[in-house]
Rosetta silent file (secondary structure, phi, psi, omega in degrees, C-alpha in Angstrom):
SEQUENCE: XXXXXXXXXXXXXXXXXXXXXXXXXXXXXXXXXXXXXXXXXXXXXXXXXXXXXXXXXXXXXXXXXXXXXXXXXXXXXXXXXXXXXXXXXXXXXXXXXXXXXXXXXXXXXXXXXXXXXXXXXXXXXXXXXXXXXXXXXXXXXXXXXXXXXXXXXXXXXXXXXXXXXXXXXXXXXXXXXXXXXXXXXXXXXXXXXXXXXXXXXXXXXXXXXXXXXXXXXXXXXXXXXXXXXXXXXXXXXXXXXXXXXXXXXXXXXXXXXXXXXXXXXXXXXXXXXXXXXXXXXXXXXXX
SCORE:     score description
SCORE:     0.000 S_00000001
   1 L     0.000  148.838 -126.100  -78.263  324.324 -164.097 S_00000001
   2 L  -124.406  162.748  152.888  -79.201  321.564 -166.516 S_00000001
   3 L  -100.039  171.759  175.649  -76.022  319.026 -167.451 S_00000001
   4 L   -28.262  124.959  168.348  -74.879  318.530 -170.614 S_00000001
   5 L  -100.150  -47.985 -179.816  -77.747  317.455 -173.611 S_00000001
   6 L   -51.964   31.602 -171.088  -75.556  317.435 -176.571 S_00000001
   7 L   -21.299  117.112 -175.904  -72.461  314.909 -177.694 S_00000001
   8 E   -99.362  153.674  146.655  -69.986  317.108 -178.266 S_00000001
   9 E  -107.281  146.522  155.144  -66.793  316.500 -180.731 S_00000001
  10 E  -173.235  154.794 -173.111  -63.601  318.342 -181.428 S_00000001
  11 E  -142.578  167.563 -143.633  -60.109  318.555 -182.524 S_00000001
  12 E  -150.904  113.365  164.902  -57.291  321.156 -182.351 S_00000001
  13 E   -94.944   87.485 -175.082  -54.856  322.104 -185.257 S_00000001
  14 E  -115.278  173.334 -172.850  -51.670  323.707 -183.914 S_00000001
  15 E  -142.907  154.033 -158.461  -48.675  324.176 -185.277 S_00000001
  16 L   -99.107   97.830 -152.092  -45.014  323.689 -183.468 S_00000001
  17 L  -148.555  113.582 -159.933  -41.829  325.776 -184.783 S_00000001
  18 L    26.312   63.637 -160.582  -38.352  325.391 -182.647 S_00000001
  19 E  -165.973  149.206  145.190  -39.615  324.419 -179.631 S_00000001
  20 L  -104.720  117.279 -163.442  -40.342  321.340 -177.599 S_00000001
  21 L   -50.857  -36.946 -166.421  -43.942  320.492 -177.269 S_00000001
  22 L  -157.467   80.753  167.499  -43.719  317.385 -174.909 S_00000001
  23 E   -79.531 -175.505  168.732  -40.529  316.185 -173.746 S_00000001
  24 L   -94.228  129.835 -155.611  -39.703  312.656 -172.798 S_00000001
  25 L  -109.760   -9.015  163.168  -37.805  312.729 -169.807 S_00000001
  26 L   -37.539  -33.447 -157.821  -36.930  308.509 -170.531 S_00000001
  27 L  -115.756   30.529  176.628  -35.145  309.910 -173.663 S_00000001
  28 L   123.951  -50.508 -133.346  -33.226  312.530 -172.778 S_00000001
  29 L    79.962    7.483  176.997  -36.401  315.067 -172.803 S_00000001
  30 L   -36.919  157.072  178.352  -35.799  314.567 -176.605 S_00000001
  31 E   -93.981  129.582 -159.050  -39.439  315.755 -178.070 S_00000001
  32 L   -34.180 -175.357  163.990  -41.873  312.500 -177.514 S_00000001
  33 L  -179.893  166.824  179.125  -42.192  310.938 -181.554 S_00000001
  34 L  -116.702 -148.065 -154.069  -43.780  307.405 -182.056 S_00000001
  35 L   -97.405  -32.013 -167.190  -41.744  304.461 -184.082 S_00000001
  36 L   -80.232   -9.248  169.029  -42.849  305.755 -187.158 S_00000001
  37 L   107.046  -16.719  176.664  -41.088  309.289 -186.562 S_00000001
  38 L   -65.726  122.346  159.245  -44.301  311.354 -185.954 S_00000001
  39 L   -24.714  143.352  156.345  -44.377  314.072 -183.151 S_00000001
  40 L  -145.962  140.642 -160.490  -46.287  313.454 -180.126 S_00000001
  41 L  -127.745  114.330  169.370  -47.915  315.970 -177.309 S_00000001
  42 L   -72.936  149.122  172.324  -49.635  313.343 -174.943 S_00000001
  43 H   -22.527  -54.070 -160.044  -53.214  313.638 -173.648 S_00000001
  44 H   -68.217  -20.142 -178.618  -51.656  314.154 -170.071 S_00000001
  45 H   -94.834  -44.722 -155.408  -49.353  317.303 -171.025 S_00000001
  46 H   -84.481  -25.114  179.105  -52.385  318.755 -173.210 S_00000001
  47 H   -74.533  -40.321 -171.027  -54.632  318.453 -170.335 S_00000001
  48 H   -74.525  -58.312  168.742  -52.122  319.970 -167.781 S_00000001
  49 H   -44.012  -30.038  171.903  -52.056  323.067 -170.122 S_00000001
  50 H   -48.877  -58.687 -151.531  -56.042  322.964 -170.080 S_00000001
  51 H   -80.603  -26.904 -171.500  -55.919  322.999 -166.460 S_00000001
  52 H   -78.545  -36.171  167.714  -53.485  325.471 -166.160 S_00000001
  53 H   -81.259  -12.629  168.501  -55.452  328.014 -168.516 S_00000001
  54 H   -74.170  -37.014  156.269  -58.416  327.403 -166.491 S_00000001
  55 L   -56.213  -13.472 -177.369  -57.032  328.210 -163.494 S_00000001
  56 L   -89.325  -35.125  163.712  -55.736  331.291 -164.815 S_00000001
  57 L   -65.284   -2.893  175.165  -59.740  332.321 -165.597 S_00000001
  58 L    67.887   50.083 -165.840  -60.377  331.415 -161.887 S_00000001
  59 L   -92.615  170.988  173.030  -61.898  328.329 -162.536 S_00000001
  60 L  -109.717  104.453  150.744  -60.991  325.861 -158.660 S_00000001
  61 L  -124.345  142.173  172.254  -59.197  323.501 -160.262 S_00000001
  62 L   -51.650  -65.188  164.295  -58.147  320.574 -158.304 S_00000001
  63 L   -90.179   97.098  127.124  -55.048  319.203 -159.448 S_00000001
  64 L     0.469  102.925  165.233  -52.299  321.813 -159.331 S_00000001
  65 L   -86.014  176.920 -176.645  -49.009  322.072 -160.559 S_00000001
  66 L   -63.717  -32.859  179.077  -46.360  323.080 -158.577 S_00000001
  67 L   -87.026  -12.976 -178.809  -45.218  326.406 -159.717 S_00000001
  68 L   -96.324    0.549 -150.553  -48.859  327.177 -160.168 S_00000001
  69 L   -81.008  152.301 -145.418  -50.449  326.277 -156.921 S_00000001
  70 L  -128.095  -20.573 -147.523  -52.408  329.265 -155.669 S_00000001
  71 L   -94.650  -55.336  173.898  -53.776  327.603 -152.212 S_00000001
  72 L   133.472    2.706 -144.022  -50.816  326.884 -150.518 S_00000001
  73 L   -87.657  111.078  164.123  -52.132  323.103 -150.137 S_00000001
  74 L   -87.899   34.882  142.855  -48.592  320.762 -150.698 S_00000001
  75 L  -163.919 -155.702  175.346  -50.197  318.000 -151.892 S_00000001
  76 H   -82.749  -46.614  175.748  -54.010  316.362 -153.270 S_00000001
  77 H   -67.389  -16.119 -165.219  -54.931  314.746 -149.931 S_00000001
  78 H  -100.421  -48.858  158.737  -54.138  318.004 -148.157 S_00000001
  79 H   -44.168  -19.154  179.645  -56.498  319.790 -150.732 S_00000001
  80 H   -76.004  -77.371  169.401  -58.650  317.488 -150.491 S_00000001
  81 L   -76.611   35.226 -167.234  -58.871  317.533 -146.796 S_00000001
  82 L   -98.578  103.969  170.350  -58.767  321.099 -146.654 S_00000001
  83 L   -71.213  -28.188 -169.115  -61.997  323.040 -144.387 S_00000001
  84 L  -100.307  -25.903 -118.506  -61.094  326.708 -146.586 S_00000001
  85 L  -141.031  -51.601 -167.807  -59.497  325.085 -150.017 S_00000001
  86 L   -79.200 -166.169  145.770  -60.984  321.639 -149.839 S_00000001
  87 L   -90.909   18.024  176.961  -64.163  319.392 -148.485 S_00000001
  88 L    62.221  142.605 -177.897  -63.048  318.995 -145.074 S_00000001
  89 L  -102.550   38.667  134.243  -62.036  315.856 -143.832 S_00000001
  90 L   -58.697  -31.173 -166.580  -65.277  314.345 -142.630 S_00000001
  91 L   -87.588   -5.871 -173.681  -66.043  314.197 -146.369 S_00000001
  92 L  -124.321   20.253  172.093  -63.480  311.512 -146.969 S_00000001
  93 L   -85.539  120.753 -168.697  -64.454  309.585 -143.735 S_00000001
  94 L   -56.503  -51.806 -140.915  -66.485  306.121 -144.748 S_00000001
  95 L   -67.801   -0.995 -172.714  -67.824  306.068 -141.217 S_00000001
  96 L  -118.524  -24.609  179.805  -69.308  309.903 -141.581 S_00000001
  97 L  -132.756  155.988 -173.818  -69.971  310.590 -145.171 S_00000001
  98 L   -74.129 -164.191 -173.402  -71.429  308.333 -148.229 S_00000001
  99 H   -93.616  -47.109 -176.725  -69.282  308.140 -150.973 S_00000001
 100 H   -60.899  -24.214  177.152  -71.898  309.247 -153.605 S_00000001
 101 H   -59.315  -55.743 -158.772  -71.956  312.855 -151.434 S_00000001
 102 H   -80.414  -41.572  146.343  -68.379  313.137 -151.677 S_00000001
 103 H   -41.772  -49.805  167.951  -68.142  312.717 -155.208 S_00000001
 104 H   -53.299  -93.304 -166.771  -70.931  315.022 -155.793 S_00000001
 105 H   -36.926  -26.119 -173.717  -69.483  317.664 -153.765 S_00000001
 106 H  -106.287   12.527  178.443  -65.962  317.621 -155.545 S_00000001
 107 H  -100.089  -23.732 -178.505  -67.471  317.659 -159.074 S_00000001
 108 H  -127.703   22.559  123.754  -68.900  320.936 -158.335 S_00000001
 109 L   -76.323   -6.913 -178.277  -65.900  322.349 -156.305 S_00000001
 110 L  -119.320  142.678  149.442  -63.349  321.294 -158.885 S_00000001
 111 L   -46.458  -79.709 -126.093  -63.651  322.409 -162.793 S_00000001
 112 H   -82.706  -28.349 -169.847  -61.224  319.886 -164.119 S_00000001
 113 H   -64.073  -11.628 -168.939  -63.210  316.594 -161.747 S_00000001
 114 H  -106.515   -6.438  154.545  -66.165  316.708 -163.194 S_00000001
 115 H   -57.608  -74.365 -176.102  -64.406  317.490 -166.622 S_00000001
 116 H  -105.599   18.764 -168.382  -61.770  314.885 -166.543 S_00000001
 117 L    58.446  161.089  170.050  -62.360  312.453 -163.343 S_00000001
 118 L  -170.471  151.952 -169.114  -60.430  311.773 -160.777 S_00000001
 119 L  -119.854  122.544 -165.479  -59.747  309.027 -158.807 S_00000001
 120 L   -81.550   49.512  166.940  -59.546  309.747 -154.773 S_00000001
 121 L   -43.298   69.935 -178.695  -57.477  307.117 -152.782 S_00000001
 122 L  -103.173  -15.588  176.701  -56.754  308.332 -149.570 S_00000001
 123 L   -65.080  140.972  168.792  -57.594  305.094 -147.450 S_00000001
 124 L  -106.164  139.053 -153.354  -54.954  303.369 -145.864 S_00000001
 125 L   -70.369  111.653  176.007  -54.617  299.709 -145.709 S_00000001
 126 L   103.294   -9.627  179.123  -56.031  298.388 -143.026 S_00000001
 127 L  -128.954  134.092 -175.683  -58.170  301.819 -141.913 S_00000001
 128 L   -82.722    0.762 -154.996  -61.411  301.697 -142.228 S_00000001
 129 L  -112.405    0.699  158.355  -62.262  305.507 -142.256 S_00000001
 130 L   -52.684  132.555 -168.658  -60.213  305.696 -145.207 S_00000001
 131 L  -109.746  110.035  168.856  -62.167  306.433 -148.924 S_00000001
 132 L  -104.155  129.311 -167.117  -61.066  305.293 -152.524 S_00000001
 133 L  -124.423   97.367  164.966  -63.907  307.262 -154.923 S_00000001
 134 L   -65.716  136.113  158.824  -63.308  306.712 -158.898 S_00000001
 135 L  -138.290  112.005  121.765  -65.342  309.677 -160.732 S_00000001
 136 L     2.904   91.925 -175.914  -65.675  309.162 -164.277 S_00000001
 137 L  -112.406  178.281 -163.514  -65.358  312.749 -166.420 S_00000001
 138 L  -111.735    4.543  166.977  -67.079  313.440 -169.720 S_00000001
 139 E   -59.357   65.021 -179.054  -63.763  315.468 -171.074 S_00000001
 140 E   -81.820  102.573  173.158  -61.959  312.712 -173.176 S_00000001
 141 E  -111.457  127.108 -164.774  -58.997  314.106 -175.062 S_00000001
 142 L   -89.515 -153.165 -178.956  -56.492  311.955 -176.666 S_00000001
 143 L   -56.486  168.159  166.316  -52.733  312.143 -177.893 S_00000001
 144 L  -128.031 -179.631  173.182  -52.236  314.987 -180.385 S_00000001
 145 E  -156.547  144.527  165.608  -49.406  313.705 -183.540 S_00000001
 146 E   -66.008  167.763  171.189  -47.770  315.295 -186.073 S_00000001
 147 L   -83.893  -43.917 -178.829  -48.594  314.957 -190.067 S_00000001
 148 L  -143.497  176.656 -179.866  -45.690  313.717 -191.181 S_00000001
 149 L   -33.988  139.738  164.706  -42.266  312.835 -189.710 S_00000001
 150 L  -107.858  137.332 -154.651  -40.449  315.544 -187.429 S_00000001
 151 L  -120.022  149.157  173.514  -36.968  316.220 -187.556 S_00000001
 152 E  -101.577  101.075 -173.168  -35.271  316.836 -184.187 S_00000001
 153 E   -78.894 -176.791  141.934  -32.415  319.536 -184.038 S_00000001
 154 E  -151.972  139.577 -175.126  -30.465  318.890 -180.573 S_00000001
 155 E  -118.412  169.426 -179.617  -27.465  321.534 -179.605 S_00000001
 156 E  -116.148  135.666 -141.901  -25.282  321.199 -177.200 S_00000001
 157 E  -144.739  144.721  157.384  -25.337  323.939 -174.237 S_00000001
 158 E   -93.385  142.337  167.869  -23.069  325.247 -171.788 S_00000001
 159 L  -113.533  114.771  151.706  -23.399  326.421 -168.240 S_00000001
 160 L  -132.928   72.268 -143.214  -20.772  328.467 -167.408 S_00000001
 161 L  -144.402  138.810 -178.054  -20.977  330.570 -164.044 S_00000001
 162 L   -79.565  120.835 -160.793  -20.577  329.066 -160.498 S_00000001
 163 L   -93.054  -28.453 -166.965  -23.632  327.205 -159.122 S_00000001
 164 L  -149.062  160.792 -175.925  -21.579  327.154 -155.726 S_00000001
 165 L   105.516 -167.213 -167.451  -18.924  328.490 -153.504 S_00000001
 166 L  -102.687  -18.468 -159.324  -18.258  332.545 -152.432 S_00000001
 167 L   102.314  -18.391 -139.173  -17.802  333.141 -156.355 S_00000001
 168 L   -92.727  -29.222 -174.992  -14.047  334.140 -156.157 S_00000001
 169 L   -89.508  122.192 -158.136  -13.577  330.566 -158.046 S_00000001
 170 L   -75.353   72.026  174.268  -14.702  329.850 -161.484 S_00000001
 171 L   -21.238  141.560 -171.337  -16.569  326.708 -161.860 S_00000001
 172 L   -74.727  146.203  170.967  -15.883  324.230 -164.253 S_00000001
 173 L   -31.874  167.689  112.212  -18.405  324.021 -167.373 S_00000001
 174 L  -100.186  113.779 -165.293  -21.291  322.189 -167.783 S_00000001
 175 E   -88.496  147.437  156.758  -22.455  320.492 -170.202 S_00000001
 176 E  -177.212 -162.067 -158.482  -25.581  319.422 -171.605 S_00000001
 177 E  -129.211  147.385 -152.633  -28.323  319.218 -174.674 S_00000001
 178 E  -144.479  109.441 -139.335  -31.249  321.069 -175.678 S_00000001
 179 E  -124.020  147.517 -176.659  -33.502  319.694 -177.723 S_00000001
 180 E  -155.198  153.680  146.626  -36.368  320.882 -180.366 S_00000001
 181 E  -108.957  159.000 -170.881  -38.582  320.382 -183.244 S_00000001
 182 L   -96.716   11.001  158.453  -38.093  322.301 -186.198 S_00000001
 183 L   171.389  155.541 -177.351  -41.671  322.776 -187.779 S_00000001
 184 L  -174.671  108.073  157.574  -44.505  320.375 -187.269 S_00000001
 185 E   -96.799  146.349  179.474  -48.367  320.130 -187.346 S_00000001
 186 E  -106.375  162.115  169.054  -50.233  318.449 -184.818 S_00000001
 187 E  -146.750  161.257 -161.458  -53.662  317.690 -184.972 S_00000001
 188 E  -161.774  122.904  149.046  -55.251  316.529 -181.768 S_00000001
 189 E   -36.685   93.387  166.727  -59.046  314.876 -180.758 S_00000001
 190 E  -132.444 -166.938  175.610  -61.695  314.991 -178.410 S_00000001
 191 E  -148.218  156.141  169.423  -64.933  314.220 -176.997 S_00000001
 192 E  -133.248  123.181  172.692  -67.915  315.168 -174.161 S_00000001
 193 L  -100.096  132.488  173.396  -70.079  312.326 -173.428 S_00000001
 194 H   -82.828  -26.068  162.429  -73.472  313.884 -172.370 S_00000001
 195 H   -78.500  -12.915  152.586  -74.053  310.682 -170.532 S_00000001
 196 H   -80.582  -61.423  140.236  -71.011  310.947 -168.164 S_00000001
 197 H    17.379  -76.499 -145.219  -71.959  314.569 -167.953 S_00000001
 198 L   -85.083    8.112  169.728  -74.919  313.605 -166.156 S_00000001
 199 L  -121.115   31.982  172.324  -73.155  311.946 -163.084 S_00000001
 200 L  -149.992   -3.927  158.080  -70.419  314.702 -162.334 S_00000001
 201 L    79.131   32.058 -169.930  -73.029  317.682 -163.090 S_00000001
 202 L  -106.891  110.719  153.470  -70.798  318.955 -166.287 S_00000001
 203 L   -89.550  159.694  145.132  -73.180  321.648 -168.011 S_00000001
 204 H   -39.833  -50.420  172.331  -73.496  323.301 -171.079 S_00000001
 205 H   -53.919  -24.120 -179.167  -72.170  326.227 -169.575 S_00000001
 206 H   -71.364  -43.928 -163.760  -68.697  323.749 -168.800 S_00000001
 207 H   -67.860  -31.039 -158.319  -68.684  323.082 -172.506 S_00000001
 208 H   -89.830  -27.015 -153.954  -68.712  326.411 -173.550 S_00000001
 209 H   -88.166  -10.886  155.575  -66.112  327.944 -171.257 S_00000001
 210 H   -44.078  -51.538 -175.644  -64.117  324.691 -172.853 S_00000001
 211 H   -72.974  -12.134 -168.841  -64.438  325.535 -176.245 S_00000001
 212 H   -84.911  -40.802 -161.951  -63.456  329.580 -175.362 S_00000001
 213 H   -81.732   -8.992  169.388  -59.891  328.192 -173.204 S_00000001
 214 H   -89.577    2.837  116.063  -58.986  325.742 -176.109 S_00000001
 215 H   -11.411  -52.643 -160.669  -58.216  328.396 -178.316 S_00000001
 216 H  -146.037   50.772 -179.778  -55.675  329.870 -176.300 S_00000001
 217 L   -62.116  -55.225 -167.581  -54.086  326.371 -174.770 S_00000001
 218 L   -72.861   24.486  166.630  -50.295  327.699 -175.467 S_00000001
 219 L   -88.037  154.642  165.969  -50.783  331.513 -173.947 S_00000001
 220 L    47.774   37.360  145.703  -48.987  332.367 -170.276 S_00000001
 221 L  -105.276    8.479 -176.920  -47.273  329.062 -171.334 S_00000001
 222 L   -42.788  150.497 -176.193  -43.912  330.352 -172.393 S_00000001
 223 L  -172.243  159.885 -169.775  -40.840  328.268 -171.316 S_00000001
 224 L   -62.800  -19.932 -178.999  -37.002  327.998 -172.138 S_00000001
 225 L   -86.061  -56.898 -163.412  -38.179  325.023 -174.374 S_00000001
 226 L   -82.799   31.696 -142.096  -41.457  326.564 -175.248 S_00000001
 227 L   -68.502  169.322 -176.702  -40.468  330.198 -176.215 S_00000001
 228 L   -57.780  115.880 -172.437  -43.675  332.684 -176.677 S_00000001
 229 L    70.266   40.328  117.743  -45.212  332.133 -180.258 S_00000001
 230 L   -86.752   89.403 -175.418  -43.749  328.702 -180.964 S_00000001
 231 L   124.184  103.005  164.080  -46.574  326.646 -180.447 S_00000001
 232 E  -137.087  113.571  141.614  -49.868  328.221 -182.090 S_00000001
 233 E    18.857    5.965 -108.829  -53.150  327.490 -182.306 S_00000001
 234 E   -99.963  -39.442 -178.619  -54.241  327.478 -185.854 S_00000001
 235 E  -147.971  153.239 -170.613  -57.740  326.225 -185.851 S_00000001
 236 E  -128.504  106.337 -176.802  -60.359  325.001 -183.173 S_00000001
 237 E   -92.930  133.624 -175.837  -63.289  322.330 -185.076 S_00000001
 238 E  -121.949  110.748  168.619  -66.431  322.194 -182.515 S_00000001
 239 E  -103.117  147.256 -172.681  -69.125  319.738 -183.672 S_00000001
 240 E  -147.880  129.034  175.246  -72.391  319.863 -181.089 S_00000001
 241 L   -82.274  169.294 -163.313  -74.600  316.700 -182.149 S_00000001
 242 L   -95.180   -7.553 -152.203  -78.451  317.159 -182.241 S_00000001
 243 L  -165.386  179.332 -162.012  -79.044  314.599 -179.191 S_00000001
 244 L   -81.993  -37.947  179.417  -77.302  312.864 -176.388 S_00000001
 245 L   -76.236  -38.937 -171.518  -76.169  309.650 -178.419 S_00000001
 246 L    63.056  121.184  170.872  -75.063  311.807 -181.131 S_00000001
 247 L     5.785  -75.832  173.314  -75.625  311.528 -184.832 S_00000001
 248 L  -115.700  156.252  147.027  -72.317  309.974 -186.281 S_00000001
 249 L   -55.403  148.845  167.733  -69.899  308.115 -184.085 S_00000001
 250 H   -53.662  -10.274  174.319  -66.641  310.023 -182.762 S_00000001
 251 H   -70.327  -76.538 -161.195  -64.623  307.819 -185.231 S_00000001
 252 H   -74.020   -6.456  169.599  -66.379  309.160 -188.160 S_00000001
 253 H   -81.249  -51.485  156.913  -66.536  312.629 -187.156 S_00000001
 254 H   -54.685  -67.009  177.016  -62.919  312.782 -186.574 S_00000001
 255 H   -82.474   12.369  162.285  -62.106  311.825 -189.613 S_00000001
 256 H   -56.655  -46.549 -171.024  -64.046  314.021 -191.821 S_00000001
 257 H   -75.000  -60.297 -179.720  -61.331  316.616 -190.633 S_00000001
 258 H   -48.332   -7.423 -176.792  -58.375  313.846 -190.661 S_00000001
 259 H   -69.771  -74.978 -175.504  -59.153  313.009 -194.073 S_00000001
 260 H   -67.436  -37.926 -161.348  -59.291  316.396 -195.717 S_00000001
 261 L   -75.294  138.015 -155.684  -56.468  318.094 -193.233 S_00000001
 262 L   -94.170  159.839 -166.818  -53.339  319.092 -195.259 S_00000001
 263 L   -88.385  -24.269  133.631  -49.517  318.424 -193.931 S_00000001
 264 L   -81.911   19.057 -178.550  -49.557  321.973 -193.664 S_00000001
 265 L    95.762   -9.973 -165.483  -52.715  322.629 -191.248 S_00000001
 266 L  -101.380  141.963  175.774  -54.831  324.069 -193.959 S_00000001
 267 L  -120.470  172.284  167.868  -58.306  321.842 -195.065 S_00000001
 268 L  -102.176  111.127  142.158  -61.355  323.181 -197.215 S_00000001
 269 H    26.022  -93.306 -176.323  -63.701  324.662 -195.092 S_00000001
 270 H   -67.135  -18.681 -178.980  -66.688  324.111 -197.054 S_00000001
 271 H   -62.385  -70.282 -175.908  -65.564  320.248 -197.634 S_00000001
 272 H   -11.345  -88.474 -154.755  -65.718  320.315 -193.809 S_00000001
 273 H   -51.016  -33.777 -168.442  -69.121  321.794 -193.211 S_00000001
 274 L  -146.138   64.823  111.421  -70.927  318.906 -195.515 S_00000001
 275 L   -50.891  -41.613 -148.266  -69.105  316.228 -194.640 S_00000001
 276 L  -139.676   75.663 -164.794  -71.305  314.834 -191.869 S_00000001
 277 L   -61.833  125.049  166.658  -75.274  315.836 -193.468 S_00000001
 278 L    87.290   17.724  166.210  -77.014  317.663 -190.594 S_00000001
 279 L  -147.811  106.213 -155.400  -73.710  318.085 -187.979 S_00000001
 280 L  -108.715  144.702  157.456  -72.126  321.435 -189.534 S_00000001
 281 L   -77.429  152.771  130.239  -69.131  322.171 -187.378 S_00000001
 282 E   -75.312  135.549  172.260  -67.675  325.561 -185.818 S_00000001
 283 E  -150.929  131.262 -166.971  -64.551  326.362 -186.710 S_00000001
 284 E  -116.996  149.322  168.376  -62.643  329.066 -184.673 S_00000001
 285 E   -82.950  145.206 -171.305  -59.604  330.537 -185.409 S_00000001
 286 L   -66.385 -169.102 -177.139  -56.564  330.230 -182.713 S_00000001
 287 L  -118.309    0.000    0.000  -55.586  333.104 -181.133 S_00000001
C-alpha cells in the first residue's frame, strides 16, 4: 500500500444549538470562547471525537478514553506494552529493539499514530532500557471558532435525592450550574502533509476513511451537555492538491471558504469551486 501522494486540505462547518461543545473545566466548564467572545471547540476535543468515531468503525486506535476503552489496558504504557493489545515489551527496550522499528510498528498498529503522532516516553530516569520515540503525524487539525460572538445561557440545577446513607433520610440539595450555547457556527481547519505521510505509512486509503468519519464527528456522541442533534454537521470541504507540495498554500486555501462563509453556515458553492483555478473542492453534506 502506497502512502499518501496528494496534499490534502479541509474544513468542517457545524453548527451548535443548546448544548456545550467544549467545556472549560478552569471556568466553571462554561463553553471555551476567546477574548473577543467567539466560541471555541479545541483541536484536542475535536480529535478525541475523531478517535472515538474511529474506534467505533474498528479502526485500533491507540489512545483511549476511559468510558470507551475496549482492551481492558488501564493505561498507554500498559497498551503499549501489551503481547495481545500492544507491541510487547521488548519493542520499547533500547537494548533489544531500534527505535526506528518501534515506531514503524505502532504507526501501522494504531490508526490515530500514524494520523496524529504520538510521543512514547516510557524511559525512566536513570534506566537505560527505557525508550522516548516522538512520531510526527500528517493529520493536522486546528481549533474550530464560532462566526460571530456566542451568548452563554447558564441555569442553575438541583440535585435532590440522597447520594448516601440507607435512604430513610432525605439529603440536603445540591446545587450547581449548567451551562450552554444558544446557537453558533463553527467553522474548523485542516491539513495531510503527504510528506509526513511518508514516515508513519499514512495511505490514501487513511485519507479516505478520514474524509467518510468527518461527516459524522457528533453521532454516538450524545451527552447531558451534548444532547442528540445539537451539534450538526452541516458541510464537509475536501480539497486533494494535484502533487505532494500542493498547488496553493493551506493559508490560501482556507480562506477561499473563510472568506465567502456566511454567519449562518451557508457560502456559494459555485464561488467555492473557482476560487483556487485547477483545485475544485468536494463538498459533502453532514449527516
Amino acid at each position: 500500500m502506497t502512502t499518501l501522494q496528494n496534499k490534502i486540505d479541509f474544513a468542517l462547518v457545524f453548527r451548535v444549538r443548546n448544548a456545550n461543545p467544549n467545556g472549560d473545566p478552569l471556568n466553571g466548564n462554561r463553553p471555551r470562547t476567546d477574548y473577543d467572545g467567539l466560541g471555541e471547540m479545541t483541536d484536542v476535543c475535536i480529535k478525541r471525537k475523531l478517535r472515538d468515531r474511529l474506534q467505533e468503525s474498528e479502526h485500533c486506535i491507540f489512545v483511549q478514553s476511559d468510558d470507551r476503552r475496549i482492551d481492558g489496558e488501564v493505561s498507554l504504557r500498559a497498551r503499549a506494552e501489551s503481547e495481545t493489545n500492544g507491541l510487547g515489551k521488548k519493542a520499547w527496550d533500547a537494548k533489544k529493539a531500534k527505535k526506528d522499528d518501534t515506531a514503524k510498528a505502532a504507526c501501522a498498529k494504531w490508526f490515530d499514530v500514524r494520523s496524529f503522532g504520538q510521543v512514547f516516553a516510557f524511559g525512566k530516569e536513570g534506566d537505560a532500557s527505557g525508550v522516548s520515540i516522538p512520531i510526527r503525524g500528517p493529520v493536522t487539525i486546528q481549533s474550530a471558532f464560532s462566526k460571530e460572538r456566542v451568548s452563554v445561557t447558564s441555569t442553575q440545577i438541583t440535585k435532590s435525592v440522597s447520594g448516601e446513607g440507607d435512604g430513610s433520610k432525605r439529603g440536603p440539595d445540591t446545587m450547581g450550574m449548567k451551562h450552554r450555547v444558544d446557537s453558533g457556527i463553527y467553522e474548523c481547519y485542516g491539513s495531510i502533509s503527504p510528506q509526513l505521510a511518508g514516515r508513519t505509512g499514512f495511505s490514501d486509503d487513511d485519507a479516505e476513511v478520514i474524509k467518510s468519519i468527518l461527516p459524522k464527528l457528533f453521532e454516538n456522541d450524545s451527552s447531558a451537555a451534548r444532547p442528540d442533534g445539537s451539534m450538526q454537521i452541516l458541510n464537509l470541504i475536501w480539497w486533494k492538491h494535484n502533487s505532494k507540495a500542493g498547488q496553493y498554500s493551506s493559508a490560501k486555501v482556507h480562506d477561499s471558504l473563510r472568506n465567502i462563509l456566511q454567519n449562518d453556515g451557508s457560502f456559494d458553492h459555485d464561488a467555492l469551486r473557482k476560487a483556487l483555478p485547477g483545485l475544485e473542492p468536494e463538498i459533502i453534506d453532514g449527516f
